[in-house]
N, C-alpha and C positions, 0 to 999 in steps of 0.2 A: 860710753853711750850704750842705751840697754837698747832690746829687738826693737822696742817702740817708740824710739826717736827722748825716751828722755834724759832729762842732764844728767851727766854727771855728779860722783856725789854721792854723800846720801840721803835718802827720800826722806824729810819729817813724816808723811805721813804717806801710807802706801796700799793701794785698792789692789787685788789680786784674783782674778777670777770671781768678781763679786756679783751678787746674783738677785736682785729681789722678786718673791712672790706675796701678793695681796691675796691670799684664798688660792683659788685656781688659776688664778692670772699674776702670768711674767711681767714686770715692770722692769727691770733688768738681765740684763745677759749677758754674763763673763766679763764684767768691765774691768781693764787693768788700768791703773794711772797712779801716778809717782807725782807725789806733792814736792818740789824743793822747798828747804828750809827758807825763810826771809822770801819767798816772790808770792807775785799775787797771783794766782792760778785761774781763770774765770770758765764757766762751763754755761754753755751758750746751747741753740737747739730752740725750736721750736715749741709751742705750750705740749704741754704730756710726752714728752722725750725722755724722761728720768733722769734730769740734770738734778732736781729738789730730791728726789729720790737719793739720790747719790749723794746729797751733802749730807743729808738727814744720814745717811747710813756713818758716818764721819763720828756724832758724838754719840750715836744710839737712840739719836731721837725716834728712829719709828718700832723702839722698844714698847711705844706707848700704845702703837696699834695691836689690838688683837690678835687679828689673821695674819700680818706682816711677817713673814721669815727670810732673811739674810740668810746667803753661802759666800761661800767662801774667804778671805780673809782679810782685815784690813788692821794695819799696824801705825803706832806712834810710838816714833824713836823705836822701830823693832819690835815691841811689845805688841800683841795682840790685845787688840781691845773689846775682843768678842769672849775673850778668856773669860769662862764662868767665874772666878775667883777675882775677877777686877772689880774695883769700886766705880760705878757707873756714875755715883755723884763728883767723885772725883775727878771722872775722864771730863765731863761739863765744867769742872771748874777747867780744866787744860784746854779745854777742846768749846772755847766761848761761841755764842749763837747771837747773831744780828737778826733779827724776821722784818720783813716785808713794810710791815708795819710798825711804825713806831710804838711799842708798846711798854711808857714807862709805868708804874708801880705806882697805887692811888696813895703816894707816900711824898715825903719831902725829898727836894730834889737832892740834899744829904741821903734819907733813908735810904735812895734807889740805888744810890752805889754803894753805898756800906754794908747791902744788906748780903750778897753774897760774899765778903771777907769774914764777916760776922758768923755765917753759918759753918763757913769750913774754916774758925779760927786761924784767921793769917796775922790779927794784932794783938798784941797783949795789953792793950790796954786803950783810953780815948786819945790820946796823943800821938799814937803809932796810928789809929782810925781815922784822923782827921786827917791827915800826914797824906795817907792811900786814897781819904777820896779826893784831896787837893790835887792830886798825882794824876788821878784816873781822870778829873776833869780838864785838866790843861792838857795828858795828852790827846782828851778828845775835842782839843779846841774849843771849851764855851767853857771853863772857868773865869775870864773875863766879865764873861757876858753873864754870870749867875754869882760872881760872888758874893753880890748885896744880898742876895735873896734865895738863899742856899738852904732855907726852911722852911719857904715856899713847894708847894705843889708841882711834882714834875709836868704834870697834866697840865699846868696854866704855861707853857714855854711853847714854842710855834713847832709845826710839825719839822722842820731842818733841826732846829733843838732839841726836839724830843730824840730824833733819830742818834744825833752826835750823843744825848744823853744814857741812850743804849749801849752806844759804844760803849760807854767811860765806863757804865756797867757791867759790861761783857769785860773790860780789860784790868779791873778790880779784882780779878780773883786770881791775875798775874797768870793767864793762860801763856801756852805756845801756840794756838793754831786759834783764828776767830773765821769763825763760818758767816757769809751774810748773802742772807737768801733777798736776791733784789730789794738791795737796803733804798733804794734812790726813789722806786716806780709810785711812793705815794706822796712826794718832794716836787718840787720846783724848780725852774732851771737852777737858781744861783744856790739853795738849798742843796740839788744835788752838786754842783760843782765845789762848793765846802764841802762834803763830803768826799768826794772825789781825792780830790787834796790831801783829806786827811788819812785816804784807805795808800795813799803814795808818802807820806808819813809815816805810819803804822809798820810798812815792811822793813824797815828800818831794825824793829825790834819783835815783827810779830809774822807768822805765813798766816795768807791771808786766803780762801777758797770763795768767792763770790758768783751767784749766778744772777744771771742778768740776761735781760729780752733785747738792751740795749747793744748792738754791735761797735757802733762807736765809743759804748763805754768800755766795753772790753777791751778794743783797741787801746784807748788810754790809762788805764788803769793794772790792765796786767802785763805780766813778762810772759806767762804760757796760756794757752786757750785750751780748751777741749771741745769739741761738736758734740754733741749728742741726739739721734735721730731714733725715735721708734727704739726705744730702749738700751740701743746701740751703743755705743763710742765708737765714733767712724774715725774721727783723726784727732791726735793732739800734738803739740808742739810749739816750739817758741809762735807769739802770738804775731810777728811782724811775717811770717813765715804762711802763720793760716791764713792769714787775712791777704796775704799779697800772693803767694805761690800754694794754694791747697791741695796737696796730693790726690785729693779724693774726688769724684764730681759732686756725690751727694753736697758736701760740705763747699764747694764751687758753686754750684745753687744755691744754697741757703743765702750764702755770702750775698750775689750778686741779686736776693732777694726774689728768685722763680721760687720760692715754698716757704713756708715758714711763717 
């Protein structure tokens, strides 16, 4: 067990002193936290807490901003992913991204998965591609429900489809870690609840980091929690543990819902 309550093991992916500034403004502050391999991780906190900040810092997505500069260090499997010499397109196929919104590809609901195994060559040919997106769509639960119409338009499929159809696309490029930034918040209850299902599915074969406004989903969903307040990480640890016994009061508040 490390100073800060996490498991045992070793960390698939691992924040360490991680720091973000937009310009002259701190969004982050020394955040340390330890992903285990196969759990679902969730990072919870109030709107502008730096939970998104944090995920983003995961595949380098806030490489895209500007002003945005990262400290300190975060690793997959050990490796430093901040290592100048790393393939960043690489670490996004490893290091898959869910967004908020369902945001399929004005393509066929074939094109949207194939099209990242396609770019980073993972099939040698159309029968090993077919194979991947038949794979990528049952494990995200709606190849059933799309195999007639697999040449169809992602965009005509209902927003719980769209979303699971993200998945399948995030999981086509045969990552180890899928990030999903409040994949549920633009879904419906039974929408989210297939999904739900399916992100306790997933850990099965994949570590899964999600942020979420929802407390109750967190509760259901993950094995560890993290709080995050004012750019903080006030407390993480097993999630039956935050949620029932909180070391922290900050994080005793949020819970019991006086802020947040």
């Amino acid at each position: 067990m490390s100073e800060n309550g996490t498991t045992n093991g070793q960390a698939k992916m691992k924040g360490d002193k991680v720091s973000v500034f937009y310009g002259d403004k701190q969004a982050l502050f020394d955040v340390d936290l330890d992903v285990p391999a196969n759990n679902v991780v969730s990072l919870i906190g109030p709107s502008g807490c730096g939970k998104s900040t944090f995920l983003r810092c995961l595949n380098r997505m806030n490489d895209v901003i500007d002003i945005c500069r990262v400290t300190g260090k975060i690793t997959l499997d050990q490796e430093d992913i901040y290592d100048p010499t790393l393939d960043v397109v690489e670490l996004r196929a490893r290091v898959g991204m869910v967004f908020q919104k369902p945001n399929p590809f004005p393509k066929s609901i074939y094109e949207n998965v194939a099209y990242g195994p396609r770019i980073h060559g993972l099939t040698k040919n159309k029968a090993e591609l077919d194979e991947l997106v038949e794979t990528s769509l049952e494990k995200a639960g709606l190849f059933t429900e799309v195999k007639d119409r697999i040449n169809e338009p992602g965009t005509g499929l209902s927003g719980g489809q769209q979303q699971r159809l993200c998945i399948a696309r995030a999981i086509a490029t045969k990552p180890d870690v899928i990030l999903m930034d409040e994949p549920c918040s633009a879904l419906d209850p039974i929408a989210t609840a297939r999904v739900e299902e399916l992100i306790d599915e997933l850990r099965t074969n994949y570590t899964i980091v999600i942020v979420t406004h929802s407390m109750q989903q967190a509760r259901r969903v993950s094995q560890r929690t993290a709080f995050f307040h004012l750019g903080i990480l006030v407390e993480e640890g097993d999630t039956t543990q935050i949620f029932e016994n909180p070391q922290d009061e900050r994080t005793r508040d949020y819970i019991t819902g006086r802020f947040g």
